[in-house]
C-alpha positions in Angstrom: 24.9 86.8 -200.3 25.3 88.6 -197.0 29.0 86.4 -196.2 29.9 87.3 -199.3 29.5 91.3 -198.1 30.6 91.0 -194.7 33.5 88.4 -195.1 34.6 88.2 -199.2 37.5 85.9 -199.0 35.0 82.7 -197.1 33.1 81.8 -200.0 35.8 80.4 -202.9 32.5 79.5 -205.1 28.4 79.6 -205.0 25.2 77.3 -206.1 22.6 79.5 -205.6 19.0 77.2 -206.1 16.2 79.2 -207.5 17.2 82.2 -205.4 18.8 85.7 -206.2 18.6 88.9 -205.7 15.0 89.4 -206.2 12.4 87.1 -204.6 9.1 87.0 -206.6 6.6 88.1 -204.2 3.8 85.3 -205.7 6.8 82.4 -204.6 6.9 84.4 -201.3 3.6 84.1 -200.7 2.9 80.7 -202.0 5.7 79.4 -200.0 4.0 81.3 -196.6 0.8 79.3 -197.4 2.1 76.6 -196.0 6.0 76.8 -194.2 5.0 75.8 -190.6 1.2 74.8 -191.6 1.2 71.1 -193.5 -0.2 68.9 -190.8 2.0 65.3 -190.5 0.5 63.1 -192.9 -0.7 59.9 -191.7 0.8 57.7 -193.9 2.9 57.8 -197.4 0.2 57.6 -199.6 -1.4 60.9 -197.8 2.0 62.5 -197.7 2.8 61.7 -201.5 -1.1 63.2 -202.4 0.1 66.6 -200.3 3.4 66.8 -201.7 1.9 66.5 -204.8 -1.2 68.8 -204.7 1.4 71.6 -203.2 3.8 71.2 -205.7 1.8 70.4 -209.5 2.2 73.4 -211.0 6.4 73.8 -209.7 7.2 70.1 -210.9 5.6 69.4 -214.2 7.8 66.8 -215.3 8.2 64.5 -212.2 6.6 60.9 -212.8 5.2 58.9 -210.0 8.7 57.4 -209.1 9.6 61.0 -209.2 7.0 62.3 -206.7 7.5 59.5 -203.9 11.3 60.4 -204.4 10.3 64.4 -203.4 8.0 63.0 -200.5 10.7 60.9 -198.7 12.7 64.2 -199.4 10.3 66.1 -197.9 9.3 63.9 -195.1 11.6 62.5 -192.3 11.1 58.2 -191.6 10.3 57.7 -187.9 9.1 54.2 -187.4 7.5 53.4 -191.3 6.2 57.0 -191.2 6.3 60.3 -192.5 7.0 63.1 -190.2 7.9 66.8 -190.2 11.8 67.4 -191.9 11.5 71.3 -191.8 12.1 73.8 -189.2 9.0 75.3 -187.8 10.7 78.6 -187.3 10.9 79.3 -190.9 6.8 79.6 -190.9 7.1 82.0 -187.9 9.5 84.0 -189.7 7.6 84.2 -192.5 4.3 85.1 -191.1 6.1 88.3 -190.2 6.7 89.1 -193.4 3.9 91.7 -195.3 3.7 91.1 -198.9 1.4 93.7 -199.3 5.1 95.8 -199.7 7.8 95.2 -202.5 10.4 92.9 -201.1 13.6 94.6 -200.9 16.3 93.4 -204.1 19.9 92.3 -203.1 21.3 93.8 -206.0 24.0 94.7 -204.6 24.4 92.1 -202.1 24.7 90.0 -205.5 27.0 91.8 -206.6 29.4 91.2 -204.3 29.5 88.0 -205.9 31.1 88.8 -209.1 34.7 87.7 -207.6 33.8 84.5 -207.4 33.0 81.3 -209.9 28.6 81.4 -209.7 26.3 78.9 -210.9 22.3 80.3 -210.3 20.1 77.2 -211.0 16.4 78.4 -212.0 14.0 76.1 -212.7 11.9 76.3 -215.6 8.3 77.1 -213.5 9.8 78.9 -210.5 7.8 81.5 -209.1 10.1 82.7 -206.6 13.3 83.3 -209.1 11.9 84.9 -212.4 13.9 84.3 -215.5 14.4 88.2 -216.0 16.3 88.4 -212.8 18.2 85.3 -214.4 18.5 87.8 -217.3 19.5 91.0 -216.2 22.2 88.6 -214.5 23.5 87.7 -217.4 22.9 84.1 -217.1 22.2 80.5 -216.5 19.5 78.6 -218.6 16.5 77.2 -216.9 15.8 73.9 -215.8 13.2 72.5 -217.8 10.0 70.9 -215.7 11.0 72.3 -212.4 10.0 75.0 -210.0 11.0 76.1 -206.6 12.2 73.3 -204.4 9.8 73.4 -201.4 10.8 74.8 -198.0 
């Protein structure tokens, strides 16, 4: 959103994923329980039972094939074995962040959008992208069974 105010013409077209102009303040905080905190699992079995714990209530439609695909997304292979994928300054930024104050809305950062062809995918149990916001945007349908992709 903030290319898309400073330089217009570099973004021909947008996917945002389960994000817009107003971030849930319950997704904020679940997501800073555990950006930069998940120890490495051992082994896949203990990854697939974290991913899974974590992420229930987002993915309600995900079978098991479903969850060991979103652990080996989740997870880099080094050697047969899980290990972290994500980077660890995205927990340090976060633990900066006090929820205890309304996140600030992009409204008009969104806006700057409106030139351009935009698809806003929300999924069904996100708690970071509320289907009001999807609303008040005039738009896209939710994605049944899903919730906010992890970080």
């Amino acid at each position: 959103m903030m290319l898309a105010v400073t330089r217009p013409s570099a973004i021909g077209c947008l996917v945002l994923n389960d994000i817009g102009p107003v971030i849930e303040t319950a997704g904020l905080a679940r997501i800073m329980g555990y950006a930069g905190k998940i120890p490495v699992p051992r082994d896949w079995d203990e990854a697939r039972r974290v991913v899974h714990d974590m992420n229930k209530r987002q993915f309600t439609a995900l079978d098991d094939a479903g969850w060991d695909t979103l652990t080996r997304q989740l997870f880099n292979n080094v050697d047969g074995r899980p290990a972290a994928s994500y980077d660890a300054n995205v927990g340090k930024a976060l633990s900066e962040v006090d929820i205890s104050k309304p996140v600030p809305t992009m409204w008009e950062h969104f806006d700057s959008l409106r030139h351009i062809p935009l698809l806003v995918l929300r999924g069904e149990n996100s708690d970071l992208l509320s289907a009001a916001t999807v609303q008040e945007d005039a738009g896209p349908s939710s994605i049944p069974g899903t919730g906010s992709y992890p970080e």
